[in-house]
C-alpha positions as CSV (number, residue, x, y, z in Angstrom):
1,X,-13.3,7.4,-14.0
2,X,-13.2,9.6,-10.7
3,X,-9.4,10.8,-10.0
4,X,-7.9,9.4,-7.3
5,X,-5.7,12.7,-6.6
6,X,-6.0,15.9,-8.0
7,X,-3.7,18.8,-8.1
8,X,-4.4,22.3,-9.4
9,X,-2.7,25.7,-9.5
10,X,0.4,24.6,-7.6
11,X,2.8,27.7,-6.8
12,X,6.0,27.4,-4.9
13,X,9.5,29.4,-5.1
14,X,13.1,29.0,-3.2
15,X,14.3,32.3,-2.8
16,X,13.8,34.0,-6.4
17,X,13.9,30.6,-8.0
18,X,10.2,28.9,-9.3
19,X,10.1,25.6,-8.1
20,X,6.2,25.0,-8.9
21,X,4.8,27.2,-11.3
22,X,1.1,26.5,-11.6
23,X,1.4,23.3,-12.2
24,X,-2.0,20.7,-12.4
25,X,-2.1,16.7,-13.2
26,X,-5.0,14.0,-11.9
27,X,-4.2,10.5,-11.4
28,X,-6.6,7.5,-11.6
29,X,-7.1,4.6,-10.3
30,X,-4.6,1.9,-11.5
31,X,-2.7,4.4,-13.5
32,X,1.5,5.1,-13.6
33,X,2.0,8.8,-13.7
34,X,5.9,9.7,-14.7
35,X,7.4,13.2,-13.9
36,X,10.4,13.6,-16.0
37,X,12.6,16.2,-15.8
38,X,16.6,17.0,-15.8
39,X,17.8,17.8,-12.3
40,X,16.4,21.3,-10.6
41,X,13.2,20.7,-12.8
42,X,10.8,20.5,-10.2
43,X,9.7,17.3,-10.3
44,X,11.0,15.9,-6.5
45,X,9.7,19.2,-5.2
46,X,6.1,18.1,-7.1
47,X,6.1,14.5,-6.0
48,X,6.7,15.8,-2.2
49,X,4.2,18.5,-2.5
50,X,1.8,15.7,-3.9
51,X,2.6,13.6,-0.9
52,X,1.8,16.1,1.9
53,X,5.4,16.4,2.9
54,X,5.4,20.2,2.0
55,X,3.0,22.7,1.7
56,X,2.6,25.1,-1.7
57,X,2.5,28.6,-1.5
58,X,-0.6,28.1,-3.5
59,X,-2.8,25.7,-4.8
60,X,-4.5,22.7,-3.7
61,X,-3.7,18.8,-3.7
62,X,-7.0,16.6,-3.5
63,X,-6.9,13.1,-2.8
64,X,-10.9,11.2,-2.9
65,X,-11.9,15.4,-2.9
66,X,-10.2,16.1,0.6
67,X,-7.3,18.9,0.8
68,X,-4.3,16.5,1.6
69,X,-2.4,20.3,3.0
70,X,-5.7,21.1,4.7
71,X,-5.5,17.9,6.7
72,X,-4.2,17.7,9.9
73,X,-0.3,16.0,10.2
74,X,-2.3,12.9,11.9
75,X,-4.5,12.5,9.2
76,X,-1.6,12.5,6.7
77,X,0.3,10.0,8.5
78,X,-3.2,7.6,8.9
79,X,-3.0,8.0,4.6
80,X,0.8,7.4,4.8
81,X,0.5,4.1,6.4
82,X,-3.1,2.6,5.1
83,X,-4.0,4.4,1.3
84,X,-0.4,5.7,0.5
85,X,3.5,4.4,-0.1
86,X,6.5,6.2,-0.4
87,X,9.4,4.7,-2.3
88,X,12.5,6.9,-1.9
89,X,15.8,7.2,-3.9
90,X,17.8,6.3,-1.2
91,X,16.8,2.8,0.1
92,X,18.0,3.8,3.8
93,X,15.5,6.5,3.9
94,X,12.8,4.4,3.9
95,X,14.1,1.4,6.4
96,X,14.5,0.9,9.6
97,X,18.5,-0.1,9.3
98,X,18.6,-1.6,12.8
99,X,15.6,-4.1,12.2
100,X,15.1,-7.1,10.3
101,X,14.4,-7.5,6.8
102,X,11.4,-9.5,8.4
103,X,10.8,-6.3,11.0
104,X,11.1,-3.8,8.3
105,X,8.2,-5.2,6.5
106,X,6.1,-6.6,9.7
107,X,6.2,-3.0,10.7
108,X,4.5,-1.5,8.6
109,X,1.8,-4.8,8.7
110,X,1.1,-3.8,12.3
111,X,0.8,0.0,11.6
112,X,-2.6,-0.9,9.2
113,X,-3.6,-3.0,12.6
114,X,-2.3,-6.7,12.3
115,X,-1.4,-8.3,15.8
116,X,-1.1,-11.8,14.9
117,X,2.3,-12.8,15.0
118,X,2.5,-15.9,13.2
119,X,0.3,-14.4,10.3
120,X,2.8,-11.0,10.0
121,X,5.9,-13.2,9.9
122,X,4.2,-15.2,7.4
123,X,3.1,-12.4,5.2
124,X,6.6,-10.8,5.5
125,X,8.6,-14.2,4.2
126,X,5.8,-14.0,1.7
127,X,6.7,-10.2,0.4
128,X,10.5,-11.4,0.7
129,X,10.2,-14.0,-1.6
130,X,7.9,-12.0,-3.7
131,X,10.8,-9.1,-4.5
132,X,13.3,-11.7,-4.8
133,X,14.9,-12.1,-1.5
134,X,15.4,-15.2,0.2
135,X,13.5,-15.7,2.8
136,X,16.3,-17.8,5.0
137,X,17.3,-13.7,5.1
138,X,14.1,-12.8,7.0
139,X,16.2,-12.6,10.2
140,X,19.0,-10.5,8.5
141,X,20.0,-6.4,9.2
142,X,19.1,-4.5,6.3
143,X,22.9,-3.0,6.4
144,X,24.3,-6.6,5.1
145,X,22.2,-6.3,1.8
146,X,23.4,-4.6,-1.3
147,X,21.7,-1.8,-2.4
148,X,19.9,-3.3,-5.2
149,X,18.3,-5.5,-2.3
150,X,17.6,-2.7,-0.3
151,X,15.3,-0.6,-3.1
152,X,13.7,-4.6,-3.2
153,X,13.1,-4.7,0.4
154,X,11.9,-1.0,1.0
155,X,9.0,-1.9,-1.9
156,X,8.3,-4.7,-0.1
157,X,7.8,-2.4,2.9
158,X,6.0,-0.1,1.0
159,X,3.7,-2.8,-0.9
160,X,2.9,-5.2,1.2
161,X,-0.4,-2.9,2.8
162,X,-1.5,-2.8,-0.6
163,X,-1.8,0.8,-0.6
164,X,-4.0,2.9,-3.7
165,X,-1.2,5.1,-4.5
166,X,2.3,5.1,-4.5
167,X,5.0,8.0,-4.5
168,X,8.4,6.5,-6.0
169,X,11.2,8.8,-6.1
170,X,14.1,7.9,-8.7
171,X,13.7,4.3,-7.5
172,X,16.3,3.0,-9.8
173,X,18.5,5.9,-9.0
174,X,22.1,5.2,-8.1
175,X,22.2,1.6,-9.4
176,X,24.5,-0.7,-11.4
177,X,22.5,-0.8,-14.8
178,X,21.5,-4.3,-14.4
179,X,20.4,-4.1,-11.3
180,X,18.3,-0.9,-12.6
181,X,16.6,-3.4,-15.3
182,X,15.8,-6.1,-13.1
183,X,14.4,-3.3,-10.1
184,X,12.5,-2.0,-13.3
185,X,10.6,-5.6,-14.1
186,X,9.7,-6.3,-10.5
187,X,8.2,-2.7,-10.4
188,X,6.4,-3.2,-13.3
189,X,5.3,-7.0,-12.4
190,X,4.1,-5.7,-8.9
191,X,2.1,-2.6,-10.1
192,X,0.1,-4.5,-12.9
193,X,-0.6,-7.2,-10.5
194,X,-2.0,-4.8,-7.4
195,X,-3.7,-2.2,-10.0
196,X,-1.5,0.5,-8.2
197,X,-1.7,3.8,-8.8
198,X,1.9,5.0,-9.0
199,X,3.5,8.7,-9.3
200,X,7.1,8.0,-10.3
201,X,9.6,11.0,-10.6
202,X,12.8,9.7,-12.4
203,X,15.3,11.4,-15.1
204,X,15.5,8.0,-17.0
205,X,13.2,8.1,-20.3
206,X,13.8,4.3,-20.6
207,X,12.3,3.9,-17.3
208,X,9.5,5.9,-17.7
209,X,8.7,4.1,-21.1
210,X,8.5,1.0,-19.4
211,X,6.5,1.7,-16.6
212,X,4.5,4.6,-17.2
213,X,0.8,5.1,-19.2
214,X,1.2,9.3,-18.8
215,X,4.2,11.3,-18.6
216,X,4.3,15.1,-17.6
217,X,7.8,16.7,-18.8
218,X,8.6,19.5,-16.2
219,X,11.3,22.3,-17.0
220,X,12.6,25.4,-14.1
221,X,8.9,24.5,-12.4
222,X,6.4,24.2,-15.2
223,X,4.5,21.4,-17.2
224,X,5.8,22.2,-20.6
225,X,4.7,18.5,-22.0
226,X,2.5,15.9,-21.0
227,X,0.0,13.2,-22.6
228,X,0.4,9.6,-23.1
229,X,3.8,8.4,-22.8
230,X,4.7,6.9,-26.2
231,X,2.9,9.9,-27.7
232,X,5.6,12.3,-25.7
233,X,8.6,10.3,-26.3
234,X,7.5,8.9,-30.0
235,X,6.4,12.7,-31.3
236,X,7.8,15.6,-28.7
237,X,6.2,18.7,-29.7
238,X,7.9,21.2,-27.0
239,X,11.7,22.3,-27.7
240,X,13.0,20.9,-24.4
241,X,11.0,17.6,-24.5
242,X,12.7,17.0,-27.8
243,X,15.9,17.7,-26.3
244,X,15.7,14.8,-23.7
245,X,14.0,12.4,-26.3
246,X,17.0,13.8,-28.8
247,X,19.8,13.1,-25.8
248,X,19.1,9.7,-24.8
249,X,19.1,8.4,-28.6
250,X,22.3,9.7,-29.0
251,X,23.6,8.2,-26.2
């Protein structure tokens, strides 16, 4: 199967610090990527490199064969809003706080070209319902939900153009641990259903066990570990991946 994105030979430093050190993965169509790593790693500095939202000092990102950093900032955006979806950490980076829960997601509907009124509202109490918010809510600021319903209504956001790939950054990130599980299972539920390609960047082993079929282990900017995920986590073979997999059994 063709790759949907491609990255190769990606080089980036902070001062004297390696952020990217010729790092490479592909992606395919349908597939859930993970990008595991303890803090400093890399990996958000990867996924937002994959995403178009800062250039490498080297290297290229291809997604369908074009040069996502040789595009043109309207080009990206066009991708942002019809093939691509950006789920961040924090739930108020992605909304629009002073509109509707309804608004937030009818939004992004009319930025892939819907006019109809009636039909957007619709669709939006649909995607509500379908990330487990109540409808009667549709109306609502997103500032009066929790933050667990905030992640739920930013995918909603995010999902509801059906878009080929999506970007998550530590979706579960700063949540109760039952919410976490629950945000987990609608993730999962939503990407098998839509076929989704997904790039997840997370900390949380667990989580990437659950939702991921590859996972790439990134240490101080490199790729030290990657293959299918219950391969890495079931038989580590690098030093620092069996450090993580060794960590969160003992905890």
């Amino acid at each position: 199967m063709t790759a949907l994105m491609t990255a190769r030979g990606l080089e980036l430093r902070f001062g004297a610090i390696s952020a990217l050190d010729d790092v490479a993965l592909e992606i395919h169509p349908g597939e859930v990527v993970a990008i595991v790593g303890e803090s400093g790693s890399g990996k958000t500095t990867l996924l937002r490199v994959l995403a178009g939202m800062m250039p490498p000092e080297a290297g290229q990102v291809l997604y369908r064969g074009e040069d996502v950093h040789a595009m043109g900032e309207a080009a990206r955006r066009r991708l942002m809003r019809s093939d691509w979806g950006f789920v961040h950490q924090n739930p108020r980076d992605g909304l629009r706080l002073r509109v509707s829960a309804g608004g937030n997601v009818g939004e992004r509907l009319m930025a892939a070209g819907a006019r109809h009124y009636g039909n957007i509202r619709t669709e939006a109490a649909e995607w509500l319902q379908r990330v487990e918010i109540d409808p009667a809510r549709m109306d609502d600021m997103p500032e009066k939900f929790s933050g667990g319903m905030q992640q739920r209504l930013q995918i909603a956001r995010t999902l509801v153009t059906r878009p080929k790939l999506v970007f998550m950054d530590e979706p579960t990130g700063g949540l109760d641990v039952s919410v976490q599980a629950r945000l987990l299972d609608l993730i999962r539920a939503l990407v098998a259903e839509l076929g989704l390609a997904v790039l997840i960047v997370t900390h949380d082993i667990a989580a990437a066990r659950l939702l991921a079929h590859r996972m790439l282990v990134m240490r101080h900017g490199q790729v030290v570990e990657q293959g299918l995920t219950d391969r890495v986590l079931d038989d580590p073979q690098h030093p620092y991946t069996q450090l993580l997999v060794s960590s969160v059994l003992a905890a």
